[in-house]
C-alpha positions in Angstrom: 0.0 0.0 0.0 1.5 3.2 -0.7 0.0 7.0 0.1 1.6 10.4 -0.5 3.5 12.5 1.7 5.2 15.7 1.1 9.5 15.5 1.5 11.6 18.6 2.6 15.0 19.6 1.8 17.4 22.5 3.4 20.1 24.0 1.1 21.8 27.0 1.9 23.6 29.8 0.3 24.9 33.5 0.6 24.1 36.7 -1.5 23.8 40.3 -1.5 21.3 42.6 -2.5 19.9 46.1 -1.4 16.9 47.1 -1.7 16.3 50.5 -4.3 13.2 50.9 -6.6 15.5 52.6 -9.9 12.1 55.0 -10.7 12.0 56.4 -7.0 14.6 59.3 -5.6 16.9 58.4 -3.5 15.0 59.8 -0.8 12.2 58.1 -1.8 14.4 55.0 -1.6 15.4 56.1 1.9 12.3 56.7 3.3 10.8 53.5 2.3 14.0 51.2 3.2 16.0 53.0 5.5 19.2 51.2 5.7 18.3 48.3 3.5 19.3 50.6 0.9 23.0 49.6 1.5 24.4 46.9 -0.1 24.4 44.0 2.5 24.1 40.1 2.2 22.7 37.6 4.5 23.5 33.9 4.7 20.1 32.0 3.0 18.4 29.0 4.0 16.2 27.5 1.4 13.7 24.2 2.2 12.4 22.9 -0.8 9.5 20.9 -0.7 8.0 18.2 -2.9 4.7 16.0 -2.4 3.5 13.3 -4.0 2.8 9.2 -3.8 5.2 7.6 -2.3 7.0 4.8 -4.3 6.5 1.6 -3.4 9.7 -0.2 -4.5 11.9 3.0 -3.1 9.6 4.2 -0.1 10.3 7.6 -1.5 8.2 10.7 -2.7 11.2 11.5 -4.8 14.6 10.3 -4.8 16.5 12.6 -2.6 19.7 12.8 -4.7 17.8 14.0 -7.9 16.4 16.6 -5.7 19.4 18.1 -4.1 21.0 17.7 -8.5 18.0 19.9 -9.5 18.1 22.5 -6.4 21.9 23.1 -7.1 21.9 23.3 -10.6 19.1 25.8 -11.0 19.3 28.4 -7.6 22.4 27.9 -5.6 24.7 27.5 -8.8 22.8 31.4 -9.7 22.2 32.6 -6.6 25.4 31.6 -4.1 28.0 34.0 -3.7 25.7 36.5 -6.2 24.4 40.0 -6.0 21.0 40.0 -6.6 20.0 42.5 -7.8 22.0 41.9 -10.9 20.3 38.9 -11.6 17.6 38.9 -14.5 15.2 37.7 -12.2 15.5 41.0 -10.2 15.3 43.7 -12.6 11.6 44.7 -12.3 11.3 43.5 -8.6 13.2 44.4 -5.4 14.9 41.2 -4.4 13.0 40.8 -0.6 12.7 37.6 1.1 8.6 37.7 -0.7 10.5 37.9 -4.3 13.6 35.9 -3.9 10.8 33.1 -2.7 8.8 33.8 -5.9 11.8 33.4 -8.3 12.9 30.0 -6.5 9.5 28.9 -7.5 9.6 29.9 -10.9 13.0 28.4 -11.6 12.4 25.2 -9.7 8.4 24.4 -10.7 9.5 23.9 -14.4 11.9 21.1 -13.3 10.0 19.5 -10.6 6.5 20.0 -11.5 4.4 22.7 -10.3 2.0 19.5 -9.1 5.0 18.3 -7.6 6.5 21.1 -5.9 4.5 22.0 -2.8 6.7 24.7 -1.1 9.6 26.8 -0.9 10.3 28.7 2.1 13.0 31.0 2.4 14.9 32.0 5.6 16.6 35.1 5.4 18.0 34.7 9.6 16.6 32.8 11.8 13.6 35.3 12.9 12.3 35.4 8.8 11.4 33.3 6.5 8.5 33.6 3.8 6.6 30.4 2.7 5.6 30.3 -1.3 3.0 28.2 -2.6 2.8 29.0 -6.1 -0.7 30.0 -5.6 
């Protein structure tokens, strides 16, 4: 008998970003962000998580090693060691905790399956995160 179950992952990685919206002033910038306006980084923690029914030959909902090929390849690879705001990704939205959450999704539901992939939650210390559902 197999049933489905929903499988988490934790990968980590470090960027920088700041936040600045390029249309407002600098003051504008200032008043809405204060000192998030500097350059700064923040070590990430990303949990990636995938439901589905579990195999019944593996016991798995996915096999674990595929998972952490896919999560490497297509955000850490980009995002470790990056400034954000340089990325692509970033150039018509301020990369916050909400929008860095929003473009994990959109690079990882492609490869896993936006049936597959049931969460991304992104921790930006250990008193934030923001969960993303796709919906």
């Amino acid at each position: 008998m197999s049933g489905t179950a929903s499988t988490t992952r934790r990968f980590t990685f470090s960027a920088g970003h700041r936040y600045h919206v390029p249309a407002w002033s600098p003051e504008d910038n200032e008043r809405r962000f204060g000192r998030l306006t500097v350059p700064h980084g923040h070590n990430y923690t990303l949990d990636v998580t995938v439901r589905g029914a579990i195999d019944p030959r593996t016991g798995m909902v996915i096999d674990l090693g595929e998972l952490k090929r896919i999560v490497q390849e297509t955000v850490i690879e980009r995002f470790d060691h990056a400034d954000l705001n340089a990325d692509a990704l970033f150039r018509e939205r301020v990369p916050t905790t909400e929008n860095i959450a929003l473009a994990v999704w959109d690079l990882l539901a492609p490869k896993l399956g936006p049936d597959r992939l049931a969460r991304v939650r992104v921790w930006e210390d250990p008193t934030l995160f923001v969960d993303y559902d796709g919906s």
